[in-house]
Structure formats: structure tokens, C-alpha cells
C-alpha positions in Angstrom: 7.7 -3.1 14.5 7.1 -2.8 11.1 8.8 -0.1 9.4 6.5 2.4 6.9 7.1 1.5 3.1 6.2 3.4 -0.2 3.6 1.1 -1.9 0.6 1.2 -4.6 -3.0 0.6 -3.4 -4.7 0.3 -6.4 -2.2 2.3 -8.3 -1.9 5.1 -5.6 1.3 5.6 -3.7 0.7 5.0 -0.2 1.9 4.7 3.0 1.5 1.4 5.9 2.1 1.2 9.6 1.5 -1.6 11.6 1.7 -2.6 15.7 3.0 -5.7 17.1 -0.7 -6.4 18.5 -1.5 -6.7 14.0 -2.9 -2.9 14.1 -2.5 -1.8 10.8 -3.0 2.3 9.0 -3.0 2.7 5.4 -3.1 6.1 4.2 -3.2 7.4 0.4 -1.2 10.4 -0.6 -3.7 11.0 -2.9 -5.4 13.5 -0.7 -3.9 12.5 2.5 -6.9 9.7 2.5 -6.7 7.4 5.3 -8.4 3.9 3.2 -7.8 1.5 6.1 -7.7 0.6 9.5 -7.4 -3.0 11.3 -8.2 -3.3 15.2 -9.0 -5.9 17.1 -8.9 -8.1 14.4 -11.1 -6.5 11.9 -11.9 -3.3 9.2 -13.1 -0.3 11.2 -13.0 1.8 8.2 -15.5 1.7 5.3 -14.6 1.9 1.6 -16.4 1.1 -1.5 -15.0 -1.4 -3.8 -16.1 1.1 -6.5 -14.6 4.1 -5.6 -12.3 6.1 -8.4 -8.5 5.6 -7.5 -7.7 8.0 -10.5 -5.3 9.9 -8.6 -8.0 13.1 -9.4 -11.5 12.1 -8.0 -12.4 11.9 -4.5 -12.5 8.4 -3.1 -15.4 7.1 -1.3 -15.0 5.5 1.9 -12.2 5.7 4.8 -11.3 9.0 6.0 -11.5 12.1 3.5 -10.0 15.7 4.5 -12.6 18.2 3.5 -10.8 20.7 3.3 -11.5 24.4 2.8 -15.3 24.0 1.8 -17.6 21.6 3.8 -20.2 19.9 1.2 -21.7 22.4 -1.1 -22.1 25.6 1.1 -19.8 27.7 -0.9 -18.3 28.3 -4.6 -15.4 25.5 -4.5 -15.7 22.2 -5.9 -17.4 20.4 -3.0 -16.1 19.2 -0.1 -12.9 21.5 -1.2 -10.1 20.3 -3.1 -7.5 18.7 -0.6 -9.1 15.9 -0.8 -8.3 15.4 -4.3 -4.7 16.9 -4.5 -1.1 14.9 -3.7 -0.2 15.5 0.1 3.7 14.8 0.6 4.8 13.3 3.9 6.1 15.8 6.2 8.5 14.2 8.6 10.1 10.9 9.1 7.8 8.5 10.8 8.1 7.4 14.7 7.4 4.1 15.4 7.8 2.4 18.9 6.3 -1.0 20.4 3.3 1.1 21.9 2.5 4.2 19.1 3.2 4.7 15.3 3.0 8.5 14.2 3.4 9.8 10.5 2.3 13.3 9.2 1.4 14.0 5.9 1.3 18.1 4.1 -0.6 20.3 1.5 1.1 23.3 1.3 -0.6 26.2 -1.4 0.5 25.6 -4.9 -0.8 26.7 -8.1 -3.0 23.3 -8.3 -4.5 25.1 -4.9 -4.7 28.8 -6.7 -6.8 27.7 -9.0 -9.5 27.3 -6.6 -8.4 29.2 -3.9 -6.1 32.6 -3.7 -5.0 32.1 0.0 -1.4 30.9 1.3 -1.8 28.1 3.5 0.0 24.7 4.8 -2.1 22.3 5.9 -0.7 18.7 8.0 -2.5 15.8 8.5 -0.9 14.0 11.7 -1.3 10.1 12.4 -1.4 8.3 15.3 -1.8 4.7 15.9 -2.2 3.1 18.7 -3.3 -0.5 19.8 -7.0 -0.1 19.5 -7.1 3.3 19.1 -6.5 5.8 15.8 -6.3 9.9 16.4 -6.4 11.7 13.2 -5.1 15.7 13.9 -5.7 18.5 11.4 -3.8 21.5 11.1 -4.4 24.7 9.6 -1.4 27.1 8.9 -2.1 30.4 7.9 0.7 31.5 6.0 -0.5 34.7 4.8 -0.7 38.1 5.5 -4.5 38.3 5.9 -7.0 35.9 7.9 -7.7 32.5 6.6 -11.7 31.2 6.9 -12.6 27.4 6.1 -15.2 25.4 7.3 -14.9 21.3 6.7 -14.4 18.1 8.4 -12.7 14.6 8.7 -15.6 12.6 7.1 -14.7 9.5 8.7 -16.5 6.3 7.1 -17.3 3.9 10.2 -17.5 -0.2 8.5 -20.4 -1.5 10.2 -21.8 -5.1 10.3 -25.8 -4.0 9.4 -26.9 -0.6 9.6 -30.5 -1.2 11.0 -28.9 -2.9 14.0 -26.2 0.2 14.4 -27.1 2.5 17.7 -25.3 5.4 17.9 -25.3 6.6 21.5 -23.7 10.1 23.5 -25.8 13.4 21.4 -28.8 13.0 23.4 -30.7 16.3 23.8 -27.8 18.1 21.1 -29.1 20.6 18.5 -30.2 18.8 15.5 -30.3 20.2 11.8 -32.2 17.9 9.4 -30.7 18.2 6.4 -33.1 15.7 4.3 -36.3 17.8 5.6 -34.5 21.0 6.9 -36.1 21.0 10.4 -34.7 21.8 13.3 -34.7 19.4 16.3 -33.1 18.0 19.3 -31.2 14.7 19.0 -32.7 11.2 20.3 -30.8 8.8 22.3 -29.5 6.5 20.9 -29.5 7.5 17.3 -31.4 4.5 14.9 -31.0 4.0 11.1 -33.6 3.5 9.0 -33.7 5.1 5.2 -31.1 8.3 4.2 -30.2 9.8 7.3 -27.9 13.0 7.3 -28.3 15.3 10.6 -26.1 17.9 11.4 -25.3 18.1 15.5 -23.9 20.7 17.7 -20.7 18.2 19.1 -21.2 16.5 22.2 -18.5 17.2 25.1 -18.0 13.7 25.9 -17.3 10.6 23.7 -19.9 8.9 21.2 -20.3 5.4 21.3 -21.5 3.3 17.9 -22.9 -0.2 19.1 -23.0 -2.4 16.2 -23.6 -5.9 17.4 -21.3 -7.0 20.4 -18.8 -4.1 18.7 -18.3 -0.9 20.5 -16.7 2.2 19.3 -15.7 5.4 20.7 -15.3 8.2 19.1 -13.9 11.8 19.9 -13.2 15.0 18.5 -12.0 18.2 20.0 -13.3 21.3 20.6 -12.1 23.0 17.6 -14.8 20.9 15.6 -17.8 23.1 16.6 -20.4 19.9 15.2 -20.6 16.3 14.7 -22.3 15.2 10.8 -24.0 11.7 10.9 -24.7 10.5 7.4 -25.5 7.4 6.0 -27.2 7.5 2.3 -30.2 4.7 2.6 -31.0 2.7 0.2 -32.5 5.0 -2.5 -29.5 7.3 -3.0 -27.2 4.3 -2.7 -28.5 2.9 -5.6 -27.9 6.4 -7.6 -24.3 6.9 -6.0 -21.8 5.2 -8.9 -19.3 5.1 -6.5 -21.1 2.5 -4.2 -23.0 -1.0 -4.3 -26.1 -0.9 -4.1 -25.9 -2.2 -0.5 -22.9 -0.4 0.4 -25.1 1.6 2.8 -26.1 -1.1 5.0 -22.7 -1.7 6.0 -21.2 2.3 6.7 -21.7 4.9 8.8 -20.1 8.5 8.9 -19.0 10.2 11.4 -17.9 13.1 10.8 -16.0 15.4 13.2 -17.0 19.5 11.2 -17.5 22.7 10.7 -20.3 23.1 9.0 -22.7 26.3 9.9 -20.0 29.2 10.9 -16.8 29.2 9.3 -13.3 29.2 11.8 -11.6 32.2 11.3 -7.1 32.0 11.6 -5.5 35.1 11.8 -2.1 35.9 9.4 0.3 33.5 10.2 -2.1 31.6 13.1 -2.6 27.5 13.1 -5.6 26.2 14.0 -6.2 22.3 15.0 -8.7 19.8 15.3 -9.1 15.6 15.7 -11.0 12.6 15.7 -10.4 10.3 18.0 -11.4 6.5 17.2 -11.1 3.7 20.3 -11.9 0.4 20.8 -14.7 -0.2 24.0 
């Protein structure tokens, strides 16, 4: 079992675990940003070779924590600011031949006050299992009057060729067109072609991306009251610095959200929510 060690990913501090069976987590504590994770042999985690590794601007690809603000709907910089703050690591890491588990923090700070006035703690637990990764988000409310965010682990799925990519399990789900703003209910199995970015009341059971002879699960818990698919097509692609021109024919997100009604925590509550990826 390899032990966890301090190290730069390009320039970033950041933190590794790996399994016996050659799993492997990287996780930046530039925003707590999960950049990499190797199962069954391969990248399940997207993340563009151009993405800013300033140690200020968000970072596209892997797993950002949006985080109090989902996208644009509301006056914080978007998608919040913990993705774009230094997280600490929160307790010594547990590592056994079966599980790895590390947990990362942002607690309120006057880099957070600038933004935001409220007192919170936020942790960002890791688990890693063979074939399997369960990323768990909580919210401390550590002041004396109720906390409301909404957000979402916007998970960036690698994939081999987006037009082949089925994404199967929200069949018959509320649907929220963002691109057109309609109002719909979700085929089965999802297909790619062009932007796509759908908002989906969350399914109770497991999703499953098929991209080739590769199968995917993926989870989330009830906290998350919605499930954001996104992938930007080729036309925004093209426009996005951040991304090769083709990034988008080999990603898809996933996010696990809240995106319409905001979750409310009570002075001094915690509230928690995950994303579950497995190998099926």
C-alpha cells in the first residue's frame, strides 16, 4: 500500500493514493480538485491539457466542487469560489489493502468573506476503492443563522468518442433544456450529438454510461435533488480556451447538483451529499 505523499502536479501541491490492484486518486489542494483517477487500467476522469494550473483559476476537467453558487444563478463568481481557493487536508489518511480514505477542508476565511459573509467549514471526503471512487461533501454551518447554497460535484467522465457514449437510468425524469429552455421528460438512453446541457430531476437508482465495451455506474444521494449532463459540442469547444478543439468528443459531465431550489442548513447543522463512481 502506497502511502499518500505531498507532490506538484503541474506546479500545484497535491495529494496521491493508490491500491494494490494499480487504482490510483490524485487530488489538487487547489480547490480540493480531484484531476485523476485510474481503474481497471485506464483514465476515468477527463481533464484538458489546457486547463489554467495557476493556483487562482478554475481548472477544467476532473472533479470541481461548486461550491456555494451552481453556474451563474446568483451574484458570486460562478460556480462559487471553493473551487478556486486552497483546501488543507483535514485528517491523516487511512489506507488498508481493500480502501484508501483522505479528507480535505475549506473552512471561512477572509479570502471566503470577500465573496461571501457566512461562517462555514466545508470537507471534501475521499474514498477509494478497487474499481470504485465515492466522493462525499459536507456542509458545516458554523454560524448563528441558516446557511443556503446550491452547487454540485461536476464530475468530468473521460470517454473514448462521444457520439458512441449512451447514457442509460433517467428515463421518463423531468428534463430542463438549458440550450432551448424547454421543458421535457428524459429519453432512454441519453445520445450525444452537438452542445448538450439538460438539467434532470436525480434518478433513485444508478446511471449507467456505455462507452464502447466500458460501463460505468454512477450514484449520488439523495441530498443532490438533480443530476446535470453537459457536454459542450463542438461549436463551444472551439470558443472554450481552456479545451482542444476536440476535447469534447472525449468528455462527459456528470454532475451530481443542486441547481433550481437552494438547500437550506440551519445554525450550526451539516448537510452531505456524494457521487458514487463504479466499475460494471
Amino acid at each position: 500500500m502506497a502511502e499518500p505523499s505531498p507532490e506538484l502536479f503541474h506546479g500545484l501541491p497535491a495529494l496521491s493514493l493508490s491500491l494494490p490492484n494499480g487504482d490510483r486518486l490524485r487530488v489538487l489542494l487547489h480547490g480540493a480538485h480531484v484531476v485523476s483517477w485510474v481503474a481497471g487500467g485506464r483514465e476515468r476522469l477527463y481533464l484538458s491539457p489546457r486547463s489554467a494550473f495557476d493556483g487562482q483559476s478554475a481548472i477544467r476537467g476532473g472533479v470541481p466542487v461548486c461550491f456555494p453558487q451552481f453556474n451563474q444563478r446568483g451574484p458570486l463568481p460562478k460556480h462559487g469560489f471553493a473551487r478556486n481557493l486552497p483546501w488543507v487536508a483535514d485528517m491523516p489518511p487511512v489506507l488498508t489493502p481493500e480502501a484508501a480514505h483522505m479528507r480535505l477542508r475549506l473552512s471561512a476565511s477572509a479570502a471566503t468573506r470577500q465573496f461571501w459573509p457566512q461562517a462555514f467549514e466545508l470537507t471534501l471526503a475521499l474514498e477509494l476503492r478497487p474499481g470504485c471512487l465515492q466522493l462525499t461533501l459536507d456542509v458545516h454551518n458554523m454560524d448563528v443563522v441558516p446557511l443556503s447554497f446550491t452547487g454540485a460535484l461536476h464530475t468530468y467522465l473521460a470517454v473514448d468518442d462521444i457520439a458512441a457514449v449512451q447514457l442509460a437510468g433517467l428515463e421518463g425524469r423531468p428534463e430542463w433544456d438549458a440550450l432551448t429552455d424547454q421543458h421535457g421528460r428524459a429519453a432512454d438512453p441519453l445520445r450525444f450529438q452537438g452542445g448538450f446541457d439538460r438539467v434532470y430531476d436525480a434518478a433513485p437508482q444508478a446511471l449507467v454510461l456505455r462507452d464502447g465495451p466500458q460501463r460505468l455506474r454512477i450514484e449520488q444521494s439523495p441530498g443532490w435533488a438533480q443530476t446535470v449532463v453537459w457536454n459542450p459540442g463542438a461549436e463551444l469547444a472551439a470558443a472554450l480556451p481552456d479545451l482542444p478543439a476536440d476535447g469534447y468528443a472525449h468528455m462527459l459531465c456528470v454532475e451530481a447538483a443542486q441547481v433550481m431550489q437552494a438547500i437550506a442548513v440551519p445554525a450550526g447543522g451539516t448537510w452531505q451529499g456524494w457521487q458514487r463512481l463504479s466499475l460494471a
